[in-house]
N, C-alpha and C positions, 0 to 999 in steps of 0.2 A: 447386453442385459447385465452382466456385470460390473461392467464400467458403471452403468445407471444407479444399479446398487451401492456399489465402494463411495459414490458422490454423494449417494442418498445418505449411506449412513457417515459420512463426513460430516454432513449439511446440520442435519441434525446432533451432530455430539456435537460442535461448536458453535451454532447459529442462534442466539438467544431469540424470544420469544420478539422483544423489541426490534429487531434488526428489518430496518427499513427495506433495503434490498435484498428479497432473498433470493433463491438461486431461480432460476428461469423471468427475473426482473429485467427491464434495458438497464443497461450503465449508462448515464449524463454524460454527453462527450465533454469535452472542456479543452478549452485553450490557454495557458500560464505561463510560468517562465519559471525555474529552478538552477540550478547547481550540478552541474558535473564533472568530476575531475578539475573542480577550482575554476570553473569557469561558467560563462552565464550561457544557460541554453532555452529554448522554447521546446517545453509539451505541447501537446496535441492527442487526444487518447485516438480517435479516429485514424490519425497517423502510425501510431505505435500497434494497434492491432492489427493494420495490415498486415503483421512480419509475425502476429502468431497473439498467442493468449498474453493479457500483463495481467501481471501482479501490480495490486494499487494497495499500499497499504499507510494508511492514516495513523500518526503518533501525533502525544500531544506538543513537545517542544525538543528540538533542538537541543544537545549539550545538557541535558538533565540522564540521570543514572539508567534510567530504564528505557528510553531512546536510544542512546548512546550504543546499550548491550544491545539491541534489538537489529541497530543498525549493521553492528559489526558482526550479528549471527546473520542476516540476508546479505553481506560481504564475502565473507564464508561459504555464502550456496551457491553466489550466483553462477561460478562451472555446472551447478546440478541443472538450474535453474535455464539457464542456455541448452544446455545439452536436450532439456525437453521442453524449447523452445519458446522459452517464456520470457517477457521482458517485465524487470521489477522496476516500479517507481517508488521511493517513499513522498509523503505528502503529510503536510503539518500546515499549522498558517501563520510558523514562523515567513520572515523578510528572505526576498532573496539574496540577498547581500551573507545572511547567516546562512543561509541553507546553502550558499557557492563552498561557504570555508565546509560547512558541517560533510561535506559532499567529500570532499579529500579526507580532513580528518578524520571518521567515524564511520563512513563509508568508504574508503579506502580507496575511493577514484574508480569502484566498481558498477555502481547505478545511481541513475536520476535522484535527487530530490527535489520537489516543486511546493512552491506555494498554494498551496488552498486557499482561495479568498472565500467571501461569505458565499456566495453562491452555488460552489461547488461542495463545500462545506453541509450549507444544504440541500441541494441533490443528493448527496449521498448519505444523508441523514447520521453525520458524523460531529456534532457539535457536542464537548463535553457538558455545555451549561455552567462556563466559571470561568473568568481570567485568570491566568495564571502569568509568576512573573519566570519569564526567562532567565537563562544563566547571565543574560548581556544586559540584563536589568528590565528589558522590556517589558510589557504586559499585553499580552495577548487571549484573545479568546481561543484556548486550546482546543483540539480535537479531539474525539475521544481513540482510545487505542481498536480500529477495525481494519479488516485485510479483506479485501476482495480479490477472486480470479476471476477474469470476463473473460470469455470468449471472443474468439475472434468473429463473431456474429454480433458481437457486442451485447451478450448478456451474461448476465450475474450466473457464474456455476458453483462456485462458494463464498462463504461469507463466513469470517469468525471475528467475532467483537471482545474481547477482553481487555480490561488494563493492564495486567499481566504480560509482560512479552513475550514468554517464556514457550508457548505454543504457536507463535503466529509462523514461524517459517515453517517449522515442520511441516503443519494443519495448510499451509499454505501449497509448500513445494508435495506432497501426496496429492492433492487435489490437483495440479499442472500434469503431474506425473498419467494417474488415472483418465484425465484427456487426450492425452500421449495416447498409451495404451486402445484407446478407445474408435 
């Protein structure tokens, strides 16, 4: 009952009114291909829960200031992150080709990055509404800044959407934490 509460009131202090998936929703499984320690790998979200809860968390680009911090604070956790069994993805709908480097770089060779193409994009009702141009000159339809944890049931236990980075791991790794516990 606890557990249920600490998530409830997570749910709520981050989960904007908007937010497509809220917690007790299915997560869209999806298939992609991303960046890991410099090199190309395939997602699978159906694969990766087997092994426990993921973090999926959506930024809008690659290589811009507030990706970059966000990335290298979920580098930072991911010992916490592991240790209560959680596997983090980040997910933009930067190229893979960008998100192989951004993977080493700014993620530290610590977790996945994947492309979000459009339809994962919208399944998870994460589209910012605006191209924006990349640091590599490109111009993509960015994502907006959301974090989800699914369970390993495959559904939504939290949810927090801010463009601000500055909450998402914390708000993130409590929420993995509290299923732990649970």
């Amino acid at each position: 009952m606890r557990r249920l509460l600490a998530l409830a009131a997570l749910a709520l202090a981050a989960a904007p009114a908007t937010a497509a998936l809220a917690p007790g929703a299915k997560a869209p499984d999806f298939k992609t291909r991303g960046g890991y320690q410099g090199k190309v790998v395939n997602v699978h979200l159906a694969q990766l829960l087997k092994k426990g809860p993921v973090v999926l968390y959506f930024f809008p680009a690659a290589g811009t200031k507030g990706c970059n911090a966000e990335a290298a604070a979920f580098a930072q956790a991911i010992p916490e992150f592991t240790a209560a069994g959680a596997t983090v993805v980040g997910m933009s709908a930067d190229s893979v080709e960008v998100l192989r480097d951004f993977s080493t770089k700014e993620c530290a060779g610590k977790f996945t990055v994947a492309s979000a193409g459009p339809k994962v994009v919208a399944g998870y009702d994460v589209a910012l509404g605006r191209q924006i141009k990349t640091p590599s000159g490109a111009m993509i339809n960015a994502t907006n800044r959301t974090s989800y944890v699914i369970g390993r049931d495959g559904r939504i236990v939290f949810t927090h959407s801010e463009l601000d980075a500055a909450h998402h791991v914390a708000q993130t790794l409590a929420a993995v934490k509290a299923i732990r516990r649970g």
